[in-house]
C-alpha positions as CSV (number, residue, x, y, z in Angstrom):
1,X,-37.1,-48.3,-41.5
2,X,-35.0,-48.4,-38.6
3,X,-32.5,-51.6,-40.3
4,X,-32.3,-48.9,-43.1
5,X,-30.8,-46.5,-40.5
6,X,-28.8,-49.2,-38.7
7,X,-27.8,-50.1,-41.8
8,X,-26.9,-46.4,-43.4
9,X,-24.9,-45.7,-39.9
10,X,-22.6,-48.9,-40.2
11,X,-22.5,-48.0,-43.8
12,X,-20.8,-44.6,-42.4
13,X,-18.7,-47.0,-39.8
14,X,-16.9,-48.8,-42.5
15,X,-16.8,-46.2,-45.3
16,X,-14.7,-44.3,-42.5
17,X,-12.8,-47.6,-41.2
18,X,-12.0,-47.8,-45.2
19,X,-10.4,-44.0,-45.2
20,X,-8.8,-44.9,-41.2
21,X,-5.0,-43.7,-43.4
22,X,-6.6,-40.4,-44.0
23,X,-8.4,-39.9,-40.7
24,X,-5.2,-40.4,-38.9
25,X,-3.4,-37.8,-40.9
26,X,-5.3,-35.1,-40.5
27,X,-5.4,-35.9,-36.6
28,X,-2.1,-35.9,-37.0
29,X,-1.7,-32.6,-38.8
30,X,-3.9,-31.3,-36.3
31,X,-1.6,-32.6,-33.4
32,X,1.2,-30.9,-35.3
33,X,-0.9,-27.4,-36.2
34,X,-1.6,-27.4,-32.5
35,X,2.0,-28.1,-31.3
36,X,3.1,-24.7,-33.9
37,X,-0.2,-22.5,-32.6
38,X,0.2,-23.1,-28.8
39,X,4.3,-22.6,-28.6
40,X,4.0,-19.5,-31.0
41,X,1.7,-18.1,-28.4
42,X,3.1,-15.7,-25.4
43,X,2.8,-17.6,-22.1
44,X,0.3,-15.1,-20.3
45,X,0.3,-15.7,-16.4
46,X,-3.1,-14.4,-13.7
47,X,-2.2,-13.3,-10.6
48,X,-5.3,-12.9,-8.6
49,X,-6.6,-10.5,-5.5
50,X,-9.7,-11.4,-3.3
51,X,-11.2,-8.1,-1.3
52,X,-14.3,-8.0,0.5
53,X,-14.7,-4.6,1.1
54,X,-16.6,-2.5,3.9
55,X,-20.3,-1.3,3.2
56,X,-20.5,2.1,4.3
57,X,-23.5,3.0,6.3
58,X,-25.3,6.2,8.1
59,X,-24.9,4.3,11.5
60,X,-21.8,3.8,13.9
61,X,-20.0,5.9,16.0
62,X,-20.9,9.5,15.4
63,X,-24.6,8.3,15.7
64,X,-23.7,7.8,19.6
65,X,-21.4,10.6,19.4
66,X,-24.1,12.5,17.8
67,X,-26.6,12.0,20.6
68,X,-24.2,12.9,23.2
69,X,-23.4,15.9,21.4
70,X,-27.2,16.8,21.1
71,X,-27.7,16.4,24.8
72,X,-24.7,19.1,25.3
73,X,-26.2,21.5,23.1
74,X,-23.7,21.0,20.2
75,X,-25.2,20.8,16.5
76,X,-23.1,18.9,14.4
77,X,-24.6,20.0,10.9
78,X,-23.0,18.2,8.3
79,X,-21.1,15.6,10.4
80,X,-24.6,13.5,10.4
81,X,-24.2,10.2,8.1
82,X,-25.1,10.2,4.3
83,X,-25.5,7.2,2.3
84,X,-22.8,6.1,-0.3
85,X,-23.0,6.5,-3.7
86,X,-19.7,4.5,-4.6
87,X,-20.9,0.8,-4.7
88,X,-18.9,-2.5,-5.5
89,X,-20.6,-2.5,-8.8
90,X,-19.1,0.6,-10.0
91,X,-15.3,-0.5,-9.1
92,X,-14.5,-2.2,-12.8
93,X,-15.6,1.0,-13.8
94,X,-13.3,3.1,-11.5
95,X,-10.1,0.6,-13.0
96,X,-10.8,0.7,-16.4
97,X,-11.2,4.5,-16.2
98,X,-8.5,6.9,-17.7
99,X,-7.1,8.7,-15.2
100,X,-6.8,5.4,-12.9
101,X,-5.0,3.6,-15.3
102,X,-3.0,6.4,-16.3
103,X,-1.4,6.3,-12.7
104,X,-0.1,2.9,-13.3
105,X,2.1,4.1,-16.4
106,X,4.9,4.9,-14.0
107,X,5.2,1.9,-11.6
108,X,8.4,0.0,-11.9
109,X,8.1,-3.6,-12.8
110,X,11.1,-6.3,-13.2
111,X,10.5,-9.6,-14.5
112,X,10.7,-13.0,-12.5
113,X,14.7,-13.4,-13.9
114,X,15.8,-9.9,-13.4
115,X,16.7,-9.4,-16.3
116,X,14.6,-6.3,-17.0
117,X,13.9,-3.4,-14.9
118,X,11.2,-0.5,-16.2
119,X,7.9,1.1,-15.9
120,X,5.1,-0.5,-17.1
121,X,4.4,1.8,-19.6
122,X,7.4,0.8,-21.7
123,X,7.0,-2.5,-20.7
124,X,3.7,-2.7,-22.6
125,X,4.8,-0.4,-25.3
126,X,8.0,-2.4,-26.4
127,X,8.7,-5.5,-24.2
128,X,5.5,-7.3,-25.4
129,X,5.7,-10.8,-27.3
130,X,3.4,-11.7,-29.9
131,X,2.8,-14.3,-32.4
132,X,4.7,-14.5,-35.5
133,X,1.4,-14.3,-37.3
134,X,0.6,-11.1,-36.1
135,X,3.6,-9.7,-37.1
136,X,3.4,-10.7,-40.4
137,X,-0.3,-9.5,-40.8
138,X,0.1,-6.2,-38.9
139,X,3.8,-5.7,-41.1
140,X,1.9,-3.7,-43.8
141,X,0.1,-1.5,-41.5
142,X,3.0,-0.6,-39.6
143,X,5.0,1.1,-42.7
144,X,2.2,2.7,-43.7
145,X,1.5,4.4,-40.2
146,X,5.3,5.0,-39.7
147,X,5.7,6.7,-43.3
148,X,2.5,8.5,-42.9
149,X,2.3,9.6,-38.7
150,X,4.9,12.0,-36.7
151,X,3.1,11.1,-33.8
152,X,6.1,10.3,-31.4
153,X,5.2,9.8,-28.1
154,X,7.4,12.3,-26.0
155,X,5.5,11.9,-22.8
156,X,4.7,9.2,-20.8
157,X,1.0,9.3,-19.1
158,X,0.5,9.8,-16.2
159,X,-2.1,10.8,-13.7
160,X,-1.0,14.7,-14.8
161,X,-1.7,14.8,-17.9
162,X,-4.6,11.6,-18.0
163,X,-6.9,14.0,-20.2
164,X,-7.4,11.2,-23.4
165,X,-7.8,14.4,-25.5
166,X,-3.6,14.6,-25.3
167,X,-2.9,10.8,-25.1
168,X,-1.0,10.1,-28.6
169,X,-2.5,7.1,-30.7
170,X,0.1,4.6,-29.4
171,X,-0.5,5.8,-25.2
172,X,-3.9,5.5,-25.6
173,X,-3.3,1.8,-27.4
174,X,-1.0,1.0,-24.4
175,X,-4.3,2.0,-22.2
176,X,-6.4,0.0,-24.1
177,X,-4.0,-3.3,-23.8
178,X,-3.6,-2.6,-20.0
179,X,-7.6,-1.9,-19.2
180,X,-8.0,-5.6,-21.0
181,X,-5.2,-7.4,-18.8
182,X,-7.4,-6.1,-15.5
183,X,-9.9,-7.5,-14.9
184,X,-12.6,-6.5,-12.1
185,X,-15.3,-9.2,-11.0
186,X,-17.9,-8.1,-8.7
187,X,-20.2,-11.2,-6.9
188,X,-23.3,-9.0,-5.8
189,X,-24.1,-11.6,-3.5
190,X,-21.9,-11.2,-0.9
191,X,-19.9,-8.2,-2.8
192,X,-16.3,-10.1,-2.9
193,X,-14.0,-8.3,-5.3
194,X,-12.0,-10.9,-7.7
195,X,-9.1,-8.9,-9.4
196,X,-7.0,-10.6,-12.4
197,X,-4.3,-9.2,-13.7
198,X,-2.9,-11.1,-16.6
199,X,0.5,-10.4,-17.8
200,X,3.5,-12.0,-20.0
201,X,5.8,-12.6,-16.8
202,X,4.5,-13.6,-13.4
203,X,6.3,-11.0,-11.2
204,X,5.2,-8.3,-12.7
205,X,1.1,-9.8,-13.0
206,X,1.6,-9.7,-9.2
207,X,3.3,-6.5,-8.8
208,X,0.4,-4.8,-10.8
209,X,-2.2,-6.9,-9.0
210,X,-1.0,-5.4,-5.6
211,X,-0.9,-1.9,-7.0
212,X,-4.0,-2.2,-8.6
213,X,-5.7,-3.7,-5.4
214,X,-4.0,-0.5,-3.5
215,X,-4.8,2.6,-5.4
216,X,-8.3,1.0,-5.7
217,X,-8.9,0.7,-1.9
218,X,-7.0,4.4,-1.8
219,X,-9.4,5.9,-4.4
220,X,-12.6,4.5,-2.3
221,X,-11.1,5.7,0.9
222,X,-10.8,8.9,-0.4
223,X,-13.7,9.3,-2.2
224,X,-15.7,8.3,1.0
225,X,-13.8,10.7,3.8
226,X,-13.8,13.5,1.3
227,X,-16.8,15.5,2.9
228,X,-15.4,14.5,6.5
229,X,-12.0,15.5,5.8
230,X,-13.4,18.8,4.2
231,X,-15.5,19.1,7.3
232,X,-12.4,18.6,9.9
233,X,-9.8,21.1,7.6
234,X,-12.9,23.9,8.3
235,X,-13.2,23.0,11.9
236,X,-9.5,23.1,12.5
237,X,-9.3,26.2,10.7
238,X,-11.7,27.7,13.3
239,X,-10.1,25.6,16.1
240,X,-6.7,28.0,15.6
241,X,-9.0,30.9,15.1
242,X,-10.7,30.4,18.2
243,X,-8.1,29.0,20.2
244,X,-5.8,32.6,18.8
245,X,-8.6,34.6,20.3
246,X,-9.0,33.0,23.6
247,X,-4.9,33.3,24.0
248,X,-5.0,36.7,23.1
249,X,-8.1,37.2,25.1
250,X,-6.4,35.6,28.4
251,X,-3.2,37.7,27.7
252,X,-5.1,40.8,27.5
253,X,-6.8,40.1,30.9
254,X,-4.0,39.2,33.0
255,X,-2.4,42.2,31.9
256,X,-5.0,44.2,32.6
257,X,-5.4,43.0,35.9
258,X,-1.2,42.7,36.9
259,X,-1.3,47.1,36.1
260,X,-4.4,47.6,38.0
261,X,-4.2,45.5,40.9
262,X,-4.9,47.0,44.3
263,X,-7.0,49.9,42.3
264,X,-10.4,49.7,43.8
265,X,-11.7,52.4,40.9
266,X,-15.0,51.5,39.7
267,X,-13.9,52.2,36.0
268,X,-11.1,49.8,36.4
269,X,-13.6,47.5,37.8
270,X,-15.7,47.3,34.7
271,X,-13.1,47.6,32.7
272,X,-11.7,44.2,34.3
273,X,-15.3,42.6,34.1
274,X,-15.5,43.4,30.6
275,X,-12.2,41.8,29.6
276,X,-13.1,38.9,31.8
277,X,-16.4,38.6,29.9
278,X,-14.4,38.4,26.4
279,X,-12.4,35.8,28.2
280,X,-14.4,33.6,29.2
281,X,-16.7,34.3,26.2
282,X,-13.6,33.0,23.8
283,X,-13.0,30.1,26.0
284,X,-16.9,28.9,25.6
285,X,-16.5,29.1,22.0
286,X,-12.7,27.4,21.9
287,X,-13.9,25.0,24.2
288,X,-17.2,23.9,21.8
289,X,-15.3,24.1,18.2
290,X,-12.5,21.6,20.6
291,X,-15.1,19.4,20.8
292,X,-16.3,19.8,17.0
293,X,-12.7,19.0,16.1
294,X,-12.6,15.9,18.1
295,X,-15.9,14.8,16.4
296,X,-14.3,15.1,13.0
297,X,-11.5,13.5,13.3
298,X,-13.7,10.8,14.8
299,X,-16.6,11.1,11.6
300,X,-13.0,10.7,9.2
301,X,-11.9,7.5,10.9
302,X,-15.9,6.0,11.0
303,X,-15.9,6.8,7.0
304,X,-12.6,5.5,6.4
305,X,-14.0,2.3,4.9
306,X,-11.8,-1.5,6.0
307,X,-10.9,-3.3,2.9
308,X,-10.3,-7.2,4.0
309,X,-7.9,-8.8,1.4
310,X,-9.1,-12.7,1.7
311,X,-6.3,-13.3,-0.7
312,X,-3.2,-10.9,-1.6
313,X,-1.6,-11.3,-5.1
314,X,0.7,-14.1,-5.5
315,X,3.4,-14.5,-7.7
316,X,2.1,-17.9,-10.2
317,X,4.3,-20.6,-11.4
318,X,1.7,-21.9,-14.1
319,X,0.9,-20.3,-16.9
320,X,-3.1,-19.6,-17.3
321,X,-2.8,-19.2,-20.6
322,X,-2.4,-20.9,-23.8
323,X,-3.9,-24.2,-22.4
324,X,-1.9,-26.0,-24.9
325,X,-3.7,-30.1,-23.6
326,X,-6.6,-28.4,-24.6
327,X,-5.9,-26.7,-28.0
328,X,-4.5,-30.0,-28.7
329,X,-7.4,-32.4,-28.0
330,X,-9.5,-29.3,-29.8
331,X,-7.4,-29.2,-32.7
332,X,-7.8,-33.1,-33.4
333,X,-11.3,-33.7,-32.6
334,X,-12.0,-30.7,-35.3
335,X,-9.6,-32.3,-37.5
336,X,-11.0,-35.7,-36.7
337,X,-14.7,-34.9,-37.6
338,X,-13.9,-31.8,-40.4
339,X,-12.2,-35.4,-42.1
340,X,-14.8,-37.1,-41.4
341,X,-17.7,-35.2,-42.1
342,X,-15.8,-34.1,-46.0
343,X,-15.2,-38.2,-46.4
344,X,-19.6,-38.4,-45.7
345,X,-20.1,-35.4,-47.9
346,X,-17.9,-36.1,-50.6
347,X,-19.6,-40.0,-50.7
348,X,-22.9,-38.5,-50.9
349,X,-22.4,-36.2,-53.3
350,X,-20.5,-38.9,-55.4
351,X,-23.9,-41.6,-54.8
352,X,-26.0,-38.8,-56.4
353,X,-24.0,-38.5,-59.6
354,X,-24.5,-41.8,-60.3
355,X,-27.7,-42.0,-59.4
356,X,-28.6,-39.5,-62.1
C-alpha cells in the first residue's frame, strides 16, 4: 500500500516536471500581477506613539493634607479622593469618538516635500491616492450620487458643530477614513498606550500622531481635574467674597476708632467692640476659606494625571505598507500551487474518463 502511494506521489513529481513550461508561466504571471498590484497601491506610512500613562488613585497628597486639615478643624467635603472611571481601556473609544475626531478636521498638515500645505480635512477629502481599480469600480456610483445628491459640504467639522446628526454624507465618510488610520492599542498588563497613525505621506502620519497623543492626554487631564477645578472656582469665589468682607470689615473699624479716639463713652465702647467682633469674625472665616483655596489648588495638581511618552512620534522613512517582497512571494506560491493543483485535477478527471 504504501509503494502505491510512493508511487502515486512521484507519479504527481513527474506529471508536474512534464508541465515545468507551464508552471513557470504562471509564476511568472504571478511575479508580473504582483509587480502591477503592489505599485498601483498608495504607499501608506505608521508613525507610532508609546504612553504609559498615570493610574489615578484616592491616595497622595491631600490624604496628608487631609489629615492635617482634620486636626485644624477644617472639613474639606468634597476635596476627599474618588476613584476614576476613565481607564486605559476606554481610550480607543475616546479617539474614535465623534467629537474627538472632529477637532482634528482643522489641524494644518504639509507633506514631507512641501509641496502641499492644508488641513487635514481636505487632505483626506481630496488629496487621497487610490488604486486605479477603485476608481474604475466606484466611477458608476459616483455619477449617479453626483446627478442625484446636492449635498455640498459648506462647512468643515469641527469640534463646534461635531453633532453626526449635521455631518453631510461625505464629512462623516472623511471621519470614518480618519477613525480607521488611528489606531489605539491598549496592553492591560502594564497599561502602555501604542498609538498608529497611518497616513499616505510620513510628515503628516507624525504630525497627527503628536496631535492625537496631545488632545488625548488633554481630554484625560481634563476629564480627571474637572470636579477639583469646579471645587477651586467655588472656593475662590468665596475667597474674594470673604476676603471683600474682611477689607471692608477692617476699614469700617479703623474708621470707627480714628473718629472716636480719646472718647471714653461707654456706647462708643461697645460700639468699637462690636465692629472689632465683625473684624475679627471676617478674618477667621478669610483666613479658613485661604486655607481651603490652597488645598484646591493642591487637590487640581494631585489629579492632574503624568502622561510618560516612552516614545514620541517620529517621522518614518519606510513605508509600512504595501509589503510589496511579500505580495510577491504570495502571489507566486498561489500561482505556483493554483497551476499545480488544476494540472492534478485536470489529470484526474481525464484518468476517469477513460476509465469509464
Amino acid at each position: 500500500m504504501s509503494n502505491k502511494k510512493e508511487r502515486s506521489f512521484i507519479d504527481i513529481l513527474m506529471l508536474l516536471w512534464a508541465n515545468r513550461k507551464l508552471l513557470l508561466k504562471a509564476c511568472v504571471i504571478g511575479g508580473v500581477l504582483s509587480i502591477i498590484i503592489a505599485f498601483s497601491i498608495p504607499k501608506q506610512y505608521t508613525s507610532s506613539v508609546v504612553l504609559a500613562p498615570e493610574l489615578s488613585s484616592s491616595s497622595g497628597i491631600t490624604g496628608s493634607i487631609g489629615s492635617l486639615a482634620s486636626m485644624a478643624g477644617i472639613d474639606l467635603g468634597g476635596l476627599s479622593g474618588t476613584e476614576d472611571a476613565l481607564y486605559p481601556e476606554l481610550y480607543p473609544q475616546i479617539v474614535e469618538s465623534t467629537p474627538f475626531l472632529c477637532e482634528l478636521m482643522d489641524l494644518p498638515v504639509e507633506t514631507k516635500d512641501g509641496k502641499l500645505k492644508t488641513d487635514l480635512y481636505h487632505y483626506l477629502r481630496y488629496k487621497q491616492k487610490y488604486p486605479w481599480w477603485t476608481w474604475a469600480i466606484q466611477a458608476p456610483v459616483r455619477l449617479v450620487k453626483k446627478l442625484t445628491t446636492h449635498n455640498v459640504d459648506t462647512v468643515m467639522p469641527t469640534s463646534q458643530n461635531s453633532n453626526s446628526l449635521i455631518l453631510t454624507r461625505s464629512q462623516q465618510g472623511v471621519l470614518k477614513s480618519l477613525s480607521n488610520k488611528v489606531k489605539v492599542d491598549v496592553d492591560k498588563g502594564n497599561n502602555v498606550i501604542t498609538l498608529n497613525v497611518i497616513m499616505q505621506d510620513p510628515l503628516i502620519a507624525a504630525t497627527v500622531a503628536q496631535e492625537v497623543s496631545e488632545k488625548l492626554q488633554q481630554y484625560v487631564a481634563d476629564y480627571r481635574t474637572a470636579k477639583a477645578r469646579k471645587d477651586l472656582a467655588y472656593t475662590t469665589q468665596l475667597y474674594d467674597e470673604a476676603q471683600k468682607r474682611y477689607f471692608e470689615a477692617q476699614k469700617v473699624y479703623a474708621t470707627f476708632v480714628d473718629q472716636h479716639q480719646g472718647l471714653v463713652k461707654m456706647q462708643y465702647q461697645i460700639e468699637q467692640d462690636r465692629l472689632e467682633n465683625e473684624k475679627d469674625l471676617a478674618f477667621g472665616v478669610y483666613n479658613q476659606i485661604s486655607s481651603q483655596l490652597e488645598l484646591s489648588k493642591a487637590k487640581v495638581q494631585e489629579k492632574t494625571p503624568v502622561c510618560v511618552v516612552m516614545q514620541p512620534p517620529y517621522t518614518p522613512f519606510k513605508a509600512s505598507s504595501p509589503k510589496k517582497m511579500m505580495m510577491g512571494i504570495m502571489y507566486v506560491f498561489l500561482a505556483f500551487f493554483g497551476t499545480a493543483a488544476w494540472i492534478v485535477i485536470k489529470e484526474l478527471i481525464d484518468d476517469a474518463k477513460e476509465t469509464k
